[in-house]
N, C-alpha and C positions, 0 to 999 in steps of 0.2 A: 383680491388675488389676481396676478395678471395670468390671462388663458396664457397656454402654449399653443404656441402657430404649429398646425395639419393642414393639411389638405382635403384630410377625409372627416367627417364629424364620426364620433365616439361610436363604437358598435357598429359602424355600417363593414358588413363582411369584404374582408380584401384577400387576393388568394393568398393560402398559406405555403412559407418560404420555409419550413421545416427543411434537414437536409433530405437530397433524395436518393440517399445511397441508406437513410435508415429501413425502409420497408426493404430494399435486398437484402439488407445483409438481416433484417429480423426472419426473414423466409429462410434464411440460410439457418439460423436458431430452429427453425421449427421443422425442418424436415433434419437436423443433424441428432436433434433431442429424439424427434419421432424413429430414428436408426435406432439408438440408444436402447430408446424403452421398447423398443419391439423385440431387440436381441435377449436384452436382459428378461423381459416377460417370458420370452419363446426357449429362453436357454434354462430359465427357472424348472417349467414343465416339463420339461427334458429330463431333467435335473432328479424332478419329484417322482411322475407316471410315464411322463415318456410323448413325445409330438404326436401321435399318431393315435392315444391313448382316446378313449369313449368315457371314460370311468368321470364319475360324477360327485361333486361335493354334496353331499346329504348334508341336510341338518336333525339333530338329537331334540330339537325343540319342537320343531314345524314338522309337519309331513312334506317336506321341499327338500327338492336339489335342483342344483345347478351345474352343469356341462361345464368339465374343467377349463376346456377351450372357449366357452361365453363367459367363463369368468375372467381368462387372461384378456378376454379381446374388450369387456368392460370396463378392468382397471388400466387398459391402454390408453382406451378413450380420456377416463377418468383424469390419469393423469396428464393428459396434455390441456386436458382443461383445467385443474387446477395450476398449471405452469402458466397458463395464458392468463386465467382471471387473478390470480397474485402477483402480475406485473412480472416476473421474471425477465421480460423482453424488452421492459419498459425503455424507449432512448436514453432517458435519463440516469439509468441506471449499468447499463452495459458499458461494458469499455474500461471501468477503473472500480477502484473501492473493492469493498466487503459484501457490498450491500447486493450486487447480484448473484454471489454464492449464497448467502443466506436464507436469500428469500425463495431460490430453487431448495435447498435443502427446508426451508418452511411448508414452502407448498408440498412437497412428497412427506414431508413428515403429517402434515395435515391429513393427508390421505390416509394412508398408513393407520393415522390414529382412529380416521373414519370405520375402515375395514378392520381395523386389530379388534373393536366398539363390535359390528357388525358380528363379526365370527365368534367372537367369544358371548353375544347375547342368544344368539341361534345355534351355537355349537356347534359350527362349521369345522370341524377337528381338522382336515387337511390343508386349510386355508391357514394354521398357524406357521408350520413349516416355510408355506410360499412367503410370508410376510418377511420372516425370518432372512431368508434368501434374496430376494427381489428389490427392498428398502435399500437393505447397505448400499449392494452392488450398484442400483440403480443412481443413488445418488452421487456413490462416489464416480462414475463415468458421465454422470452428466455433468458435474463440475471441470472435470477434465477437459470435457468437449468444450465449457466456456472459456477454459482457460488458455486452449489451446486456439479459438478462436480469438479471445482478445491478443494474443501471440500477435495472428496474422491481421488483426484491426492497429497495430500500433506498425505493426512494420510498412503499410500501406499507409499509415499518416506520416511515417519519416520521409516517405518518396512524395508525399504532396497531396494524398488522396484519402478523402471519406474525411472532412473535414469541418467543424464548425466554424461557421464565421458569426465575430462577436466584437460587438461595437462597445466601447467604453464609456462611462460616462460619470463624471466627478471632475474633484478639485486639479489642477495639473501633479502635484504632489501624489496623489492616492491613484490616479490615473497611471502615473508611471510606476510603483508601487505593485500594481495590480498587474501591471503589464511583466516587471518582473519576475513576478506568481506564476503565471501563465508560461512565462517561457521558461522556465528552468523546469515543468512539469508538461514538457512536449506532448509525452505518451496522452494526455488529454486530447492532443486534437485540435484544440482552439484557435484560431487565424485570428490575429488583431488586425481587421480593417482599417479601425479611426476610431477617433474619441470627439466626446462633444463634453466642452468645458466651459465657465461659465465667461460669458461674455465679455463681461469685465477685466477680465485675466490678461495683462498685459505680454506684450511681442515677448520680451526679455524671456519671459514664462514658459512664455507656449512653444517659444524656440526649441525649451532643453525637453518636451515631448519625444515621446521614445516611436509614436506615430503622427499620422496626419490628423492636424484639426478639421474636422468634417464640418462642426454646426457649434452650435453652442445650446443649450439646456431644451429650450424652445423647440430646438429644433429636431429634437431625437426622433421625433414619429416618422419627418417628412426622410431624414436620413437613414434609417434603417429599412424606410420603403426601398430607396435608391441605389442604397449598397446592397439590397437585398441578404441583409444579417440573417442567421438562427437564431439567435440572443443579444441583448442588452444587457451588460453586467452595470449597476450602479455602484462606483468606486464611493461614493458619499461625499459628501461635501455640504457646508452649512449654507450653500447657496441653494440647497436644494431641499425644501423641505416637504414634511409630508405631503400637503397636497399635493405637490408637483410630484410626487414618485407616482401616486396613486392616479394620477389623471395619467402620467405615460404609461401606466400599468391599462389604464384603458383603452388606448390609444393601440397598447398592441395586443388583445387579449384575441382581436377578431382576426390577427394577420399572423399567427401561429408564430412568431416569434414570444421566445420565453425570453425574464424578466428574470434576471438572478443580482441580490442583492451580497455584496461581498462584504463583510465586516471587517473590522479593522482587525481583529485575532487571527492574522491567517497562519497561524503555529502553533493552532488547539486544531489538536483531536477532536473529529466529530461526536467520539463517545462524550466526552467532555462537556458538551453543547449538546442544550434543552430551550425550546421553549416553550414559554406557559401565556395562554390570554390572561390577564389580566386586565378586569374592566375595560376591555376590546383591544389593550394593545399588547401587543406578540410579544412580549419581554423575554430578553434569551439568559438563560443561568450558564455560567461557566461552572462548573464543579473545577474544584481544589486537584493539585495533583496529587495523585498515591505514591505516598514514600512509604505506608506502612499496613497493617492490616491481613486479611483474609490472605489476598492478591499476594503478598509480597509471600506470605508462608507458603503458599502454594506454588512459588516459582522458587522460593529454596532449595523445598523439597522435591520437586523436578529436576534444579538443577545439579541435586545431589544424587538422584537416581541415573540420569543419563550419561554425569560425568564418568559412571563408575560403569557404565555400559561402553561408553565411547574409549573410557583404556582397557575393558578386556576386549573390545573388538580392534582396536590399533595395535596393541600390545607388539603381534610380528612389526608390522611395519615402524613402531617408535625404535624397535630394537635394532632394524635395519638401517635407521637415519644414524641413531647411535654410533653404530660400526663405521656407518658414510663417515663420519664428523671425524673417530678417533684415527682413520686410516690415510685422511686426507688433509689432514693439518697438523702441525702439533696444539698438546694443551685439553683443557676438560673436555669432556662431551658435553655438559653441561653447562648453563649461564646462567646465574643469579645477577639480579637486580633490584636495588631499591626503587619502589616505584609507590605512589599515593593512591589511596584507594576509597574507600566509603568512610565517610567524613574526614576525608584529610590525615586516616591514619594509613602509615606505611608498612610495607610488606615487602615480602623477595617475590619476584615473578621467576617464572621457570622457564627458559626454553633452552632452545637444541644451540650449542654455539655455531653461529654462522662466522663470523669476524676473525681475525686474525687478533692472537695475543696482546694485550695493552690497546685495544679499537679507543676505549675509553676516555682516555688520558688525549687523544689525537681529535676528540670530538670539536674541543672550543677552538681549536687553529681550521678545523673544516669549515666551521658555522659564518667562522670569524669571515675567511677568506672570499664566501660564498656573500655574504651580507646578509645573513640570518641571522646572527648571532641574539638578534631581539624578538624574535621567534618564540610564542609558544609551542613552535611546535619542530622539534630537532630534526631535521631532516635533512641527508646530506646527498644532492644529487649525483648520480654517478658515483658513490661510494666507495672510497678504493680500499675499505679496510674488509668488503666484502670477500671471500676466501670463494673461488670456484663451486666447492659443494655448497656453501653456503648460497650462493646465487641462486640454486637450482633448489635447493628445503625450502628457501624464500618466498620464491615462486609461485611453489602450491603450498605453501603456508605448513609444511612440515616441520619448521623451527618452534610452532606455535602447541604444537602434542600436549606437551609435559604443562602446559597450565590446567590443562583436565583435574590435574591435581593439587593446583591452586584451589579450582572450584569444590574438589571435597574437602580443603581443608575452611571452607568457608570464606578466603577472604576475596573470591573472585565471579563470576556467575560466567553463564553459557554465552547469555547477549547483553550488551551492555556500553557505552564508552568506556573504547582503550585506556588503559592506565598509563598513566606518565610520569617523568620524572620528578623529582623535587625542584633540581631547577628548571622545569616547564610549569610547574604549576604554580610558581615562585612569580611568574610573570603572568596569572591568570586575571581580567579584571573579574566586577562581582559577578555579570550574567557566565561568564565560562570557568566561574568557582561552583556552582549550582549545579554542572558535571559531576560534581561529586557528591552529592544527594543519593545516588544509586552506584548500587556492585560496579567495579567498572568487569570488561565481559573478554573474549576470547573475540566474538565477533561481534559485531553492530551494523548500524545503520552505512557508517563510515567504508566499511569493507565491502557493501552491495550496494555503494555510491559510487565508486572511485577507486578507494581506500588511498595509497601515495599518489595518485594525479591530484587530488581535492587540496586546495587552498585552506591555511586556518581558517578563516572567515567561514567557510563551507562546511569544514568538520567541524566547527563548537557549534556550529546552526540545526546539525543534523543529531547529532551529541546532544543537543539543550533540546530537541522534540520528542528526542526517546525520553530524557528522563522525565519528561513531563506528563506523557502522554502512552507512555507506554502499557503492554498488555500483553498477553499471556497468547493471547491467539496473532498480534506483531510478532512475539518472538519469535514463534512456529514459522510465521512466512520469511522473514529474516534468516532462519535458519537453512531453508530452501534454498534463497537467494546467495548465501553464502556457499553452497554448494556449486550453483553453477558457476558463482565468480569464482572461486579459487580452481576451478577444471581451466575453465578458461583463461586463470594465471592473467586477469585483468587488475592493471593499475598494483602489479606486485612490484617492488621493490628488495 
């Protein structure tokens, strides 16, 4: 096996290139959390006996009590240590994902579960109330508080700042690939400095590199000293085999640069993705996607309870689009359309008419004119069949009301890919046929991407991750996100 050329031999300590904006802004974590749980402890007691109060939790078991105020000021403590010792703050984990809401909400439920254990073996009777009080409240503001820091950690990496820098390293193919990945998921943070690809890799090659060639294979230790990366992503490549990850995996274990291996599935869900050892090697399971099951009843029947929520709480407002549409065009208030849906069978969709009478009929001379006409995806810029009020329902997506009542009649869900027409989906190949595997929805991925700015190419890609990958706790956040794009009347048409 030929070494890979360093500078430094294996293990010998080199300072660590970590970035250095993470211990600020983790301090910012810990005094924003320590606000949190101090207000919510101190407002709980309030709440119960009152700040000023002397009174004492007894226990019915022991001849003990404890000082209601040495109880808050313990579980204070308590919790900031278990938010500390379950990683909550962990780099790796802040900034994106699920996985730091989680594990804050693990760790105080951890707690919780501790002291729920505690009071009910010792009969702490007043300590059941505070539990009661202090949990929810507490978790639901400290998640707020991460969310609203990750707000201001993404808007500070759009300007150039708090950034990872991260060196590439694979085939030119999988390099630029990866490089792709990265850039369309800004809000990550990641800066591609350079790649190192394998030697052999001809000019021709390395030309159509989407960064600078830094080194080649050999060379990553000395390179990632130089450029002083956070990370080493390995794109893969068959020039590189195990030992050689595992020796640069040495190479930088003493120099605080992390080592992230990227697979080639980068359109599964991490629920999706397991791994198991297996006779020492890390074998990773993809799970199958959910088209049926526990999951899918369980978002029927969601979707059937909030449809029916969401029209008696619009109810005024669908009524007032209503009167907008009949007083400002002629023609129905309403629009039926055929449109394809879960497994390829068709249905009338509902909405508010926007268009002017006969839009339809005028669609193939728009598409034609525009050079779409081969389009799956009908879209007419500048639309001039749009009617005034209809521009403005558009907008905030008020045209969209009346499929609420698609989704009680079963043939439509809350989130999901848009339904489309017969002749769009007449021009589907087989990966953006697999759209129609699930409900198609009222909102999705599409509408808190873009929605009309985004390319086919972009909506079947975001379209094919939901139905693959989809879940019950995405839809929830999806639902969020559509909230604030449709206020903000982003990418409407």
């Amino acid at each position: 096996m030929r070494r890979l050329r360093d500078e430094q031999p294996i293990g010998l300590p080199i300072r660590r290139t970590n970035p250095t904006w993470e211990k600020a802004f983790q301090r910012r974590l810990v005094v924003s959390d320590a606000l949190i749980l101090a207000a919510t402890l101190l407002g709980t007691q309030a709440i119960w006996i009152g700040i000023d109060s002397s009174e004492t939790i007894v226990s019915t078991v022991l001849p003990l009590g404890v000082p209601y105020s040495a109880a808050t000021a313990a579980t204070f403590v308590l919790w900031l240590v278990f938010l500390k010792v379950l990683g909550t703050r962990n780099p790796r984990v802040i900034g994106s994902g699920f996985t730091e809401y989680s594990r804050v909400a693990g760790a105080s439920f951890r707690l919780f579960g501790l002291v729920a254990i505690v009071a009910l073996l010792l009969q702490f009777l007043p300590a059941r109330g505070y539990i009661v009080t202090a949990f929810p409240v507490g978790v639901l503001f400290l998640i707020a508080s991460r969310w609203a820091w990750r707000q201001w950690l993404r808007r500070e990496r759009r300007s150039g700042r708090y950034l990872i820098r991260v060196l590439l390293v694979g085939a030119p193919s999988s390099v630029a690939h990866l490089h792709e990945e990265f850039a369309r998921r800004k809000y990550l943070g990641f800066e591609i400095v350079g790649a190192c690809v394998p030697k052999h890799s001809s000019a021709a090659v390395t030309s159509d590199l989407p960064v600078e060639r830094l080194g080649a294979f050999e060379d990553v230790g000395t390179v990632a000293r130089r450029q002083r990366v956070h990370a080493v992503a390995l794109a893969g490549s068959e020039d590189l085999p195990p030992e050689a990850v595992r020796r640069i995996g040495w190479r930088l274990e003493s120099t605080g640069v992390d080592l992230m291996v990227a697979p080639a599935i980068t359109e599964v869900a991490g629920t999706r993705i397991h791994t198991r050892p297996v006779g020492g090697l890390p074998l990773m399971y993809v799970d199958s996607p959910s088209y049926e099951g526990g999951k899918k009843t369980a978002k029927t029947v969601l979707d059937f309870g909030l449809a029916w929520i969401a029209i008696i709480l619009t109810a005024p407002l669908m009524l007032a689009t209503a009167i907008g549409v009949k007083l400002t065009s002629p023609g129905p208030v309403l629009f039926r359309q055929q449109r394809i849906g879960l497994n390829g069978k068709a249905f009338s969709v509902f909405k508010f008419r926007s268009m002017r009478i006969g839009a339809d009929a005028e669609l193939a001379d728009l598409l034609r004119q525009q050079g779409t006409d081969d389009k799956p995806l009908f879209k007419v810029e500048n639309d001039p069949r749009i009617t005034r009020f209809g521009a403005f329902i558009r907008k905030y997506s008020l045209d969209e009301l009346p499929q609420f009542f698609n989704v009680v009649r079963g043939e439509m869900s809350i989130v999901g890919p848009r339904p489309q027409r017969a002749e769009e989906v007449a021009l589907y190949d087989n990966a953006a046929g697999r759209r129609l595997l699930v409900k198609p929805g009222i909102t999705g991925l599409w509408q808190v991407s873009g929605r009309s700015d985004l390319s086919w190419e972009d909506t079947i890609r975001l379209d094919l991750y939901y139905a693959e990958n989809w879940s019950l706790l995405d839809d929830f956040v999806i639902l969020l996100w559509t909230v604030k794009t449709v206020l903000q009347s982003r990418g409407a048409r």
